[in-house]
C-alpha positions in Angstrom: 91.1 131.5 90.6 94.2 129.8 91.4 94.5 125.7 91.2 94.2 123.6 94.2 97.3 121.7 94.3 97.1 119.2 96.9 99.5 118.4 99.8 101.2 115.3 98.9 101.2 117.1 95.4 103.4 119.9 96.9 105.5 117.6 98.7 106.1 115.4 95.6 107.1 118.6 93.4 109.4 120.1 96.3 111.0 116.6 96.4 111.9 116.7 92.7 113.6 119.8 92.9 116.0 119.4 95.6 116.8 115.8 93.8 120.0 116.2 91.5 121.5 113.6 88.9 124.9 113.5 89.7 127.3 114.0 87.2 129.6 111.5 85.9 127.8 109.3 88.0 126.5 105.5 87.6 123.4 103.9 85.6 122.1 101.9 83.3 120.1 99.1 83.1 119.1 96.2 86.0 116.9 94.3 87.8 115.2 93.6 91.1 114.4 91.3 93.8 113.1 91.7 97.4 114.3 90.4 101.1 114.2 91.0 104.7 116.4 88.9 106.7 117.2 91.2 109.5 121.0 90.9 109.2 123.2 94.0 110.0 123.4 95.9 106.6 127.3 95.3 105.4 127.4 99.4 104.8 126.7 99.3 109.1 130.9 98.3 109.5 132.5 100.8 109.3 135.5 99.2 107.2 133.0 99.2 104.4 132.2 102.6 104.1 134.2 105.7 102.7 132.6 108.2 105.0 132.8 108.9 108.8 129.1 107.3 109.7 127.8 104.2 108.9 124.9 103.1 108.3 122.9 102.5 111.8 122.1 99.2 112.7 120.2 98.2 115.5 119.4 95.9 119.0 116.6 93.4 119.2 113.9 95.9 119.3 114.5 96.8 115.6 115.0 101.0 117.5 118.1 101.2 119.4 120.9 102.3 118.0 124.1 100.1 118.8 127.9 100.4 118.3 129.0 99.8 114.3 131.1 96.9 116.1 128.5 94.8 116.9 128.2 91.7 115.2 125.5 90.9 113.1 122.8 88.7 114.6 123.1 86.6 111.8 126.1 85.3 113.1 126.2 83.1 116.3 128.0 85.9 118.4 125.4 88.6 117.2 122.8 91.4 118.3 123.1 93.7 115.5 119.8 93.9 113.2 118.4 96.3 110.4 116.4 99.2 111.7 112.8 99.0 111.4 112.9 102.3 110.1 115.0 101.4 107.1 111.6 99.8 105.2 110.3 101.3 102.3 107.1 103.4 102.2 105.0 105.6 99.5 105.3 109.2 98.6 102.6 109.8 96.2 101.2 107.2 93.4 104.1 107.0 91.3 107.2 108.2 93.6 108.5 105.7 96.8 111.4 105.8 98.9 113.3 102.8 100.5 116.8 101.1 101.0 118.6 98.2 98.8 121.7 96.0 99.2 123.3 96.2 95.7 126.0 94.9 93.7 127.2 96.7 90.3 130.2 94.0 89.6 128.2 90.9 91.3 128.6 89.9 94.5 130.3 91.4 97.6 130.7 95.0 96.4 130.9 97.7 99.2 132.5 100.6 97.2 129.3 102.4 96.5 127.8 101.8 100.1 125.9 104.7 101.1 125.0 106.5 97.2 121.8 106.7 96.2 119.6 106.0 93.1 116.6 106.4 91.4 115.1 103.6 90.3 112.3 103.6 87.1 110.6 100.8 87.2 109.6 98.9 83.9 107.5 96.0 82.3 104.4 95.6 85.3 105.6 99.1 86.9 106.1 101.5 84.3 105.8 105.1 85.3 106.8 104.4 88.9 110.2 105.3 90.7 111.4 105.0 93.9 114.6 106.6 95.3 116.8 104.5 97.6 119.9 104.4 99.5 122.4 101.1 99.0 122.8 100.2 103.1 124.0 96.5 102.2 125.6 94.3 99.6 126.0 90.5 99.4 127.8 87.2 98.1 124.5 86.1 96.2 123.7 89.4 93.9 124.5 89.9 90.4 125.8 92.8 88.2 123.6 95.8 88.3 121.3 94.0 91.0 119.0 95.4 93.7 117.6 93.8 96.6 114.8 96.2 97.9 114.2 95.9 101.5 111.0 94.8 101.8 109.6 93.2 105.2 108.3 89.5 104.7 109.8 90.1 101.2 112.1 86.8 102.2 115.1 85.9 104.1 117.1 84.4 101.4 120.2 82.5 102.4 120.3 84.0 106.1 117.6 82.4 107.7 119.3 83.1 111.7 118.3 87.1 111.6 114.8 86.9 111.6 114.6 84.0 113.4 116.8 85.4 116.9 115.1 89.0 116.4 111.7 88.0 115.8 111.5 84.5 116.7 110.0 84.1 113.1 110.4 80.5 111.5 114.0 79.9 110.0 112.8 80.1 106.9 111.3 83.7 107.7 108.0 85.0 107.4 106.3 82.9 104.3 109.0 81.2 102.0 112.8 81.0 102.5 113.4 82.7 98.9 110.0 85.1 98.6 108.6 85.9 101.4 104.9 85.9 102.3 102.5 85.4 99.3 99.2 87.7 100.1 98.9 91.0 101.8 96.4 89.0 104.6 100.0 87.3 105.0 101.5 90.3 106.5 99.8 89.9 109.9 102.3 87.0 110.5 104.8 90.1 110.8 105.5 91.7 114.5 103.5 95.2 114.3 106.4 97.3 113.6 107.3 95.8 110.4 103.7 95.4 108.8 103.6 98.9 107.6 106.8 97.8 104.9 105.0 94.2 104.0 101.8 96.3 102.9 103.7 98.2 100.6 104.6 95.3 98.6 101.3 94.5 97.8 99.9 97.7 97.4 102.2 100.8 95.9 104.8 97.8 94.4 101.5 95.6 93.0 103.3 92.3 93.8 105.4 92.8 91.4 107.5 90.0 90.1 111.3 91.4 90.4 110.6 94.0 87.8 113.5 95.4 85.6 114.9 98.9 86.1 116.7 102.0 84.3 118.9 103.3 87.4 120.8 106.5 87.3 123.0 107.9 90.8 121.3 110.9 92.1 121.4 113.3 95.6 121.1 111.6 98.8 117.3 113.0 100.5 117.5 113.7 103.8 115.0 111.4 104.0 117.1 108.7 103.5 119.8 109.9 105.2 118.3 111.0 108.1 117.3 107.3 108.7 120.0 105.4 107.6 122.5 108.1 109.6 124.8 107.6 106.3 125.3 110.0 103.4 127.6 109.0 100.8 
């Protein structure tokens, strides 16, 4: 009698083996925060990328796709915003995908816009990884630091994005620095983005910006397919 192996279980093993360490490629060790402030991903210009696509940004509605020369609609002049789409989400247990701004050298550091990593979560998380895609960077992260893209996660020090997209407080959803506090909190979210805040609180425990082992791996289409960038 052969085993049942379930759906998600297939899914999860197929996803493994396309999923390739690359050689000579980055890791080590780091550590995590969270945020969602709305801004155009730095990765979306296309002077910060190495490869003919950026990564999509998007109008208003969080779904159309707009020209890589839009400004950011954290600037006063702009109506460029994340996708919706680019929120993380669960694969099985143990296994999540998602996006990150990141910085290996602290701060501003676009050279590795677009690579992906898996991330294997430690201390609170151990035994869970999630695979994401660097679509942004910033002024405010540190060496080996990644911000995970995580709706009502917080805003941080751009409080306009949220604000002219959503019409959500200036200090976004929750606090400036943190986000919402409780999954009930989530609600205070438009619709589209509730999806991302439940996954904090549920897959990701509320975790407190765990630590990480990071290694650079294959791109999923998964990933790419969304963020309309592959490395």
């Amino acid at each position: 009698m052969k085993a049942f192996i379930p759906i998600l279980a297939l899914a999860t093993i197929a996803y493994a083996s396309e999923i390739q360490t690359v050689v000579n490629g980055i890791s080590g060790q780091g550590t995590t925060t969270r945020y969602w402030d709305c801004c155009k991903p730095s990765c979306a210009w296309i002077e910060n990328v190495n490869t003919p696509t950026p990564v999509n940004s998007c109008a208003a509605d969080g779904v159309t796709i707009v020209n890589a020369s839009v400004h950011s609609g954290c600037d006063n002049d702009g109506t460029s915003y994340v996708c919706n789409n680019q929120q993380p989400w669960a694969v099985s247990d143990t296994l999540a995908y998602g996006f990150v701004a990141a910085s290996f050298t602290g701060g501003a550091d676009n050279s590795h816009c677009c690579i992906c990593l898996k991330l294997q979560f430690q201390n609170a998380l151990n035994g869970k990884s999630m695979m994401v895609q660097v679509i942004n960077t910033g002024s405010d992260l540190g060496s080996n630091h990644f911000d995970i893209q995580v709706p009502g996660g917080g805003v941080g020090i751009f409080t306009r994005g949220c604000q002219t997209q959503w019409n959500a407080p200036w200090s976004g959803w929750g606090q400036q620095y943190g986000g919402v506090s409780s999954d009930a909190e989530c609600s205070q979210l438009p619709s589209e983005l509730q999806d991302g805040c439940h996954f904090r609180f549920n897959w990701f425990q509320n975790a407190d910006n765990p630590q990480v082992y990071f290694e650079q791996v294959t791109c999923p289409s998964e990933l790419t397919s969304l963020s309309g960038c592959s490395a």
